[in-house]
C-alpha positions as CSV (number, residue, x, y, z in Angstrom):
1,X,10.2,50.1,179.9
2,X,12.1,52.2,177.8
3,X,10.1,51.1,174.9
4,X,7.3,52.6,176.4
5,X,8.8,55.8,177.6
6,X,7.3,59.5,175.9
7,X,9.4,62.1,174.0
8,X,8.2,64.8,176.2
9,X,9.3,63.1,179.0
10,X,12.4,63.9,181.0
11,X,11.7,67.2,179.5
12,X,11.3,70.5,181.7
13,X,8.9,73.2,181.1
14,X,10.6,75.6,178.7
15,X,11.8,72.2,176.7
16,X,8.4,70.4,176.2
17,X,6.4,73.6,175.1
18,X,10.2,73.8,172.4
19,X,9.3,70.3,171.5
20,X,5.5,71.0,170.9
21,X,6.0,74.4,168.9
22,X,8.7,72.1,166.4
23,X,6.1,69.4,166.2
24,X,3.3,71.7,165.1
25,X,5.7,73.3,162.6
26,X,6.4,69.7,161.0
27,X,3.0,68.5,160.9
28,X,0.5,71.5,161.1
29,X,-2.1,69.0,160.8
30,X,-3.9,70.8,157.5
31,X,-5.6,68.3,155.0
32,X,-5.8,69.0,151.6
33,X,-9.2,69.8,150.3
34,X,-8.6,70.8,146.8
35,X,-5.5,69.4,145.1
36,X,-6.7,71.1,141.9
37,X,-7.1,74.9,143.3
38,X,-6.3,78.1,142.3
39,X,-6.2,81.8,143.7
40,X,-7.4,85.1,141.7
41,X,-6.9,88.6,143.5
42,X,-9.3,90.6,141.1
43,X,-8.4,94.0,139.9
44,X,-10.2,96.1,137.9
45,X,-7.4,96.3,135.0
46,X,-5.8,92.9,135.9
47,X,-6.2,89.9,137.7
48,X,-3.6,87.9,139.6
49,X,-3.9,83.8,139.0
50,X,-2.2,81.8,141.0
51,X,-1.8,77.9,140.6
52,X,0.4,75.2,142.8
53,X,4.2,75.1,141.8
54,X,3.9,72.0,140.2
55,X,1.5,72.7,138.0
56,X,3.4,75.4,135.9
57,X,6.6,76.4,135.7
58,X,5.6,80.0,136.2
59,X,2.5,79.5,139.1
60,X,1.9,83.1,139.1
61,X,0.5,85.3,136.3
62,X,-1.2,88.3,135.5
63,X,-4.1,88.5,132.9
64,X,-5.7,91.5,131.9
65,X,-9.4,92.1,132.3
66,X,-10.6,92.2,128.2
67,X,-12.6,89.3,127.5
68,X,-10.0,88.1,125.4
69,X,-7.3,87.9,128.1
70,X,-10.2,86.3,130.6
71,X,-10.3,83.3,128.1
72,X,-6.7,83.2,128.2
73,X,-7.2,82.9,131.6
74,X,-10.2,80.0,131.8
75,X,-7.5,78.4,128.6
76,X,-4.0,78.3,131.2
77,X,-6.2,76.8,134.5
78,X,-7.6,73.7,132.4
79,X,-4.1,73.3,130.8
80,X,-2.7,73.1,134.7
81,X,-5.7,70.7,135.3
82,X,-7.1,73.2,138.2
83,X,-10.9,72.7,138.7
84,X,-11.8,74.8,141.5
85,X,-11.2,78.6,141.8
86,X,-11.3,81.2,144.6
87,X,-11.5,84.8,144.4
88,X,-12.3,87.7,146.0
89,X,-15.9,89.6,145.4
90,X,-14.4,93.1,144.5
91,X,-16.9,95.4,143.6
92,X,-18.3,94.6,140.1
93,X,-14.7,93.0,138.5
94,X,-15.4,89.4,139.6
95,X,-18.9,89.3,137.4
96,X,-17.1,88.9,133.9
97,X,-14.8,86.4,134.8
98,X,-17.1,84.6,137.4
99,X,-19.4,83.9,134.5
100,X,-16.9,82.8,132.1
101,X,-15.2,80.3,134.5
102,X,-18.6,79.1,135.7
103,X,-19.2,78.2,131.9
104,X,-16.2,76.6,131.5
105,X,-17.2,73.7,134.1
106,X,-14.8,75.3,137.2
107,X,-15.9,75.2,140.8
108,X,-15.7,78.7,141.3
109,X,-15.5,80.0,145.2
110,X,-16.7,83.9,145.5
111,X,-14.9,84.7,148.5
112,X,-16.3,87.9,151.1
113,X,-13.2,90.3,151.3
114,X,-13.9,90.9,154.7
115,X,-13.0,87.4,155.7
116,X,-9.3,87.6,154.4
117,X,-8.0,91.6,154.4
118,X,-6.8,91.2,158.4
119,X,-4.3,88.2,157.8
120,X,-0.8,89.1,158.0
121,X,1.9,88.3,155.1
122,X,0.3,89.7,152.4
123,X,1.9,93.1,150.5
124,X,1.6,92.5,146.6
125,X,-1.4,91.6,144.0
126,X,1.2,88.2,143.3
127,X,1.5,87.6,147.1
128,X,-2.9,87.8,147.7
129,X,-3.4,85.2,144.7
130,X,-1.1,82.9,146.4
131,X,-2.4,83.1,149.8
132,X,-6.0,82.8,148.5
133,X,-4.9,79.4,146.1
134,X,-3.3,78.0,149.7
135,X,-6.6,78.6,152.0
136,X,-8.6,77.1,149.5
137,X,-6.6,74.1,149.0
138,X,-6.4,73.4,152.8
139,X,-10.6,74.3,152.7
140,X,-10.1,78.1,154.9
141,X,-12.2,79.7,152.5
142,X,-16.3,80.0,152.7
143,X,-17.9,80.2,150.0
144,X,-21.2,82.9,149.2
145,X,-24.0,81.7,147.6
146,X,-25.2,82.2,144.4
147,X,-28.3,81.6,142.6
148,X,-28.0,79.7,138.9
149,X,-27.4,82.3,135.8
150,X,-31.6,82.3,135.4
151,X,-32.2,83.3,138.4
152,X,-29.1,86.1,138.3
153,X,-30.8,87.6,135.2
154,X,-34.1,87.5,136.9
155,X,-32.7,89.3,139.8
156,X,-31.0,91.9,137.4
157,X,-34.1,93.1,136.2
158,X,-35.8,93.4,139.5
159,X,-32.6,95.6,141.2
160,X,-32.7,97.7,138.1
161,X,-37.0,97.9,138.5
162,X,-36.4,99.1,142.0
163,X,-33.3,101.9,140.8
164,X,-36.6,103.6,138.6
165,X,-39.0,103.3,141.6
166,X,-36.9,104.8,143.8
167,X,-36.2,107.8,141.6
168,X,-40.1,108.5,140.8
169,X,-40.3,108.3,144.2
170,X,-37.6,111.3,144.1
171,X,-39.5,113.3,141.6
172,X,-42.5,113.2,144.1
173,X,-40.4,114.3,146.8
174,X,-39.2,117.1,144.7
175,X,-43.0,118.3,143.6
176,X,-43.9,118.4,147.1
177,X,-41.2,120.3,148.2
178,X,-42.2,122.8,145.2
179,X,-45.3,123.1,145.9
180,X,-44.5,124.0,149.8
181,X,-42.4,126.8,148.7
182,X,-45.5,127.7,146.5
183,X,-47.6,127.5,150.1
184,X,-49.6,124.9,148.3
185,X,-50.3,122.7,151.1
186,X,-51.9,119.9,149.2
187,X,-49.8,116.9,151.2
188,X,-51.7,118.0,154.1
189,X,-55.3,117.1,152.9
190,X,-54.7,114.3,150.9
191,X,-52.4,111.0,151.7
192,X,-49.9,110.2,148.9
193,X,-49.0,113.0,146.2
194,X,-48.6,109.6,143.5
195,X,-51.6,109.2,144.2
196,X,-54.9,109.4,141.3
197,X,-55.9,112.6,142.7
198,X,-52.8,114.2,143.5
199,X,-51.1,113.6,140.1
200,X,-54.7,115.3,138.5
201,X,-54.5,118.3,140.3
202,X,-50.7,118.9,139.3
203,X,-50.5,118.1,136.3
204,X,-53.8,120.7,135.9
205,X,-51.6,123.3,137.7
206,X,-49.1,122.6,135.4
207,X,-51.1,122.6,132.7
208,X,-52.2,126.1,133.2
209,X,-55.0,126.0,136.1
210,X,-55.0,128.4,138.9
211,X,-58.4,128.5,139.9
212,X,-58.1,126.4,143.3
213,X,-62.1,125.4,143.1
214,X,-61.7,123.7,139.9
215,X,-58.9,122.6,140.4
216,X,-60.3,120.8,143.9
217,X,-63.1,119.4,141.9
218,X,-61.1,117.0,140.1
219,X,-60.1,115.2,143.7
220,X,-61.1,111.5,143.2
221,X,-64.7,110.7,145.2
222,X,-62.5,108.3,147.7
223,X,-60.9,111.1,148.9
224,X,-61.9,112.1,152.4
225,X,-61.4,115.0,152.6
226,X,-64.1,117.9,151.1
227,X,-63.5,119.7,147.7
228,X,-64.0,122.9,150.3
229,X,-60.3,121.6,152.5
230,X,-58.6,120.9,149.0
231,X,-59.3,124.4,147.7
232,X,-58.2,125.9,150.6
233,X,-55.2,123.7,150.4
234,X,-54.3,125.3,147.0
235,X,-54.6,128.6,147.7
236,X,-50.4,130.0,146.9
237,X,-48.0,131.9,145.0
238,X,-47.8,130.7,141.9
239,X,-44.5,131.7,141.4
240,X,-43.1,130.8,137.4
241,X,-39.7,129.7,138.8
242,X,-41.4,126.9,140.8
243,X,-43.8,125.9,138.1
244,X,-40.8,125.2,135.7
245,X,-39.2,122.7,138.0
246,X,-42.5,120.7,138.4
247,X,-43.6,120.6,135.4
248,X,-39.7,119.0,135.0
249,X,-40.2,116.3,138.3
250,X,-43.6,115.2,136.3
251,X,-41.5,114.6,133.0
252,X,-38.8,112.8,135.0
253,X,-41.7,111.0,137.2
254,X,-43.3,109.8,133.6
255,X,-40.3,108.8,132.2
256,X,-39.3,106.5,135.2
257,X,-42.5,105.1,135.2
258,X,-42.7,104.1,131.4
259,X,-38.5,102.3,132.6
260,X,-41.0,100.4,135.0
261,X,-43.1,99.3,132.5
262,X,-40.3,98.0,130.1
263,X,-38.8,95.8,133.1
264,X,-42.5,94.9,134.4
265,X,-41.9,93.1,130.6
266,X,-38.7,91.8,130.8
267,X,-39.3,90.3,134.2
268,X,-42.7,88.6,133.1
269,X,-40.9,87.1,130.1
270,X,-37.9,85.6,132.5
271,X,-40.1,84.7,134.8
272,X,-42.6,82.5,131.7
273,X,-39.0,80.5,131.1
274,X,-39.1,79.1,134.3
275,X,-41.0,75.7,134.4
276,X,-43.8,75.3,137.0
277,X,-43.6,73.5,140.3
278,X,-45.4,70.1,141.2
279,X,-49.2,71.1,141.9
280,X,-49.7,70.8,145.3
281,X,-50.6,67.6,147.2
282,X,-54.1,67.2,148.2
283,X,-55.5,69.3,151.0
284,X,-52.8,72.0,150.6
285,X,-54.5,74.7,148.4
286,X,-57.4,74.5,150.8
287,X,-58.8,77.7,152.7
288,X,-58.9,81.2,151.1
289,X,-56.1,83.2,150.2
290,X,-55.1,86.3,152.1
291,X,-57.1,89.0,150.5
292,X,-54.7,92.3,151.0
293,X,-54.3,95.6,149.6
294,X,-52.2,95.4,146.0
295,X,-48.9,96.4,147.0
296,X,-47.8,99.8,146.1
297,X,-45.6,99.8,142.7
298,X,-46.7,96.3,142.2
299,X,-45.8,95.3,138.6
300,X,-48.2,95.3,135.9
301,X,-49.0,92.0,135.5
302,X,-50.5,89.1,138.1
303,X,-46.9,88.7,139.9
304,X,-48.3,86.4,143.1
305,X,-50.0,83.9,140.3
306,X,-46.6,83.7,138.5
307,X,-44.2,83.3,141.9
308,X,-46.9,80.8,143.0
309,X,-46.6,78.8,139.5
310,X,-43.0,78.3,139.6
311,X,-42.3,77.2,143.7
312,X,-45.7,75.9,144.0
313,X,-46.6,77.5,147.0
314,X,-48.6,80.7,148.0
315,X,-46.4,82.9,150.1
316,X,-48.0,86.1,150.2
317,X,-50.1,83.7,153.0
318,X,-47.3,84.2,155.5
319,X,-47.8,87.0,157.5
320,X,-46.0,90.2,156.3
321,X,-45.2,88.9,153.2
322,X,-46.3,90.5,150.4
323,X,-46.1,90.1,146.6
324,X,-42.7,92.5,147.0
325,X,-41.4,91.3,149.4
326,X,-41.7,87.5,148.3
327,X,-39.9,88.8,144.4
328,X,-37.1,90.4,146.4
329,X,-36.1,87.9,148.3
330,X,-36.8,84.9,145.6
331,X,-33.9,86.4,143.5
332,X,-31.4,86.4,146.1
333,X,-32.0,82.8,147.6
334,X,-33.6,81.0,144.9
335,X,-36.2,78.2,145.1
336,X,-35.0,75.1,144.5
C-alpha cells in the first residue's frame, strides 16, 4: 500500500501547492526545438549575438554593423555550429544582415518586436540577445513571412513605383489649390485635374494663355461639360506669384512621372525572369474576361497578361480585384 501511496498526499493545502511550485521549477516542462540557435538584438551601429554557453567560451558578442563585421558575424555562428537565427525586425537594420545570413544557408527567424518588448528581465542590448537565443531554442518565437530574394526585389520596385505616384498625386493637389486661390474654378467642371484635358489647359495657362475661350476650346470632346461652363470656369486673377508655383507642381508632376516610367521598366524586366506557370487544365480559361476600366496609374506595359503568365491564373476576375491591387499584394505573399 505504501508502494502505491502519492507524494502530494498527507500534504495540507499551503504544502501541496509548495510541492507543485518546486516541481514546476525542476522540470518546467520546455522541449528543446533548436539545439543549434542563436539570438541577435539589432542596432543600428551594432548588433548583439548571442549563442548557448557551450558553444563559445565567450556566448555573447557584439559586431558592428559594416558589412565587413556582418561577415564576421555569419563566420563566428557557423564556427559554433548554430543553424537557425532569431532577431528582431528593427526598422531597416535587420535587411543587411538578414540577407547575408540567408545566403549563408541559416534559418533565419524575423521576429515582430511587439511580440517580445513587454516580458520582464530584460535591461541591456547583451541581456535581449540572450533572452531572444532562449525562446527560440524552446520554439516561443513566431516567425514573419517572407517572400524569396526575387520576389523582395520585385516588391522593392513596386513600393518605390507607388512613393512617385503618390507625390504626382501631390503636385496635383498643389495646382488645384493654386488655381483656387487664382478663382480658377476648373475642378468644378471637369473630374480629375491629371486628367487629358486638365493637364492641356494648365499647362496653356502656364504657357502664357489667358484668354479663357481658347483656352476652354482645347477640353477633350469626352468632356461633358460645354466649352461655354469651362470658360466660365477660367475666368480669375492671374496673379504672377501663383503662376510661378504651378508652373513648378507641373515640373515636379513630369519629373515623377518620367521616375514611373523608369520602374514601369525595372518591374517588367523582374517580372520577364520569373518562369511561367502550368497552362491551365482544360475548361479553366473558358468564359470571357472581365472587361473593366484600365486602372488609374496602371503601368506602361500589359501588367494583367504578365501576373497571369507567371501564377497561371487570371485574378483581375475576382470581384474587386484589379490589376493594382492583384501587383500589390503578389509582392507581399508571393505565389508559390
Amino acid at each position: 500500500m505504501k508502494a502505491d501511496r502519492k507524494p502530494w498526499q498527507g500534504l495540507n493545502r499551503k504544502e501541496k501547492k509548495q510541492w507543485v511550485r518546486r516541481m514546476q521549477s525542476q522540470d518546467p516542462g520546455l522541449d528543446v526545438v533548436h539545439a543549434e540557435a542563436a539570438g541577435i538584438d539589432v542596432g543600428n551601429e551594432a548588433h548583439y549575438v548571442a549563442v548557448r554557453p557551450d558553444r563559445d567560451s565567450e556566448p555573447v558578442r557584439r559586431f558592428e554593423s559594416f558589412t565587413a563585421d556582418l561577415y564576421r558575424l555569419a563566420d563566428w555562428l557557423q564556427r559554433c555550429g548554430v543553424k537557425t537565427v532569431a532577431m528582431q525586425s528593427t526598422g531597416v537594420y535587420w535587411i543587411p544582415l538578414y540577407d547575408i545570413l540567408e545566403e549563408r544557408g541559416f534559418e533565419v527567424y524575423l521576429v515582430n518586436a511587439r511580440h517580445t518588448k513587454n516580458l520582464p528581465g530584460r535591461k541591456s542590448d547583451v541581456q535581449e540577445s540572450q533572452w531572444l537565443m532562449k525562446l527560440h531554442t524552446y520554439g516561443l518565437l513566431n516567425n514573419s513571412f517572407q517572400p524569396a530574394s526575387e520576389i523582395r526585389v520585385l516588391r522593392t520596385f513596386w513600393r518605390q513605383r507607388a512613393e512617385h505616384v503618390q507625390g504626382a498625386a501631390t503636385c496635383i493637389q498643389r495646382m488645384q489649390k493654386a488655381l483656387t486661390q487664382m478663382n480658377i474654378q476648373l475642378a468644378n467642371v471637369i473630374s480629375d485635374l491629371s486628367g487629358r484635358t486638365g493637364q492641356t489647359i494648365v499647362r496653356a495657362i502656364v504657357a502664357g494663355e489667358r484668354d479663357p475661350h481658347k483656352l476652354a476650346q482645347l477640353r477633350d470632346p469626352r468632356v461633358q461639360a460645354s466649352p461655354k461652363e469651362i470658360a466660365k470656369s477660367l475666368e480669375g486673377n492671374w496673379r504672377p506669384e501663383l503662376l510661378f508655383l504651378l508652373q513648378q507642381e507641373i515640373e515636379m508632376y513630369d519629373a515623377y512621372q518620367r521616375r514611373v516610367a523608369e520602374c514601369d521598366q525595372q518591374l517588367q524586366r523582374q517580372l520577364a525572369r520569373f518562369p511561367g506557370s502550368v497552362a491551365p487544365r482544360q475548361g479553366e480559361g473558358d468564359g470571357k474576361r472581365k472587361r473593366s476600366k484600365p486602372a488609374k496609374n496602371a503601368p506602361g506595359f500589359d501588367l494583367a497578361t504578365e501576373l497571369q503568365r507567371i501564377t497561371g491564373v487570371d485574378l483581375t476576375r475576382i470581384d474587386g480585384i484589379d490589376v493594382m491591387v492583384a501587383q500589390t499584394v503578389l509582392p507581399r505573399l508571393g505565389w508559390t
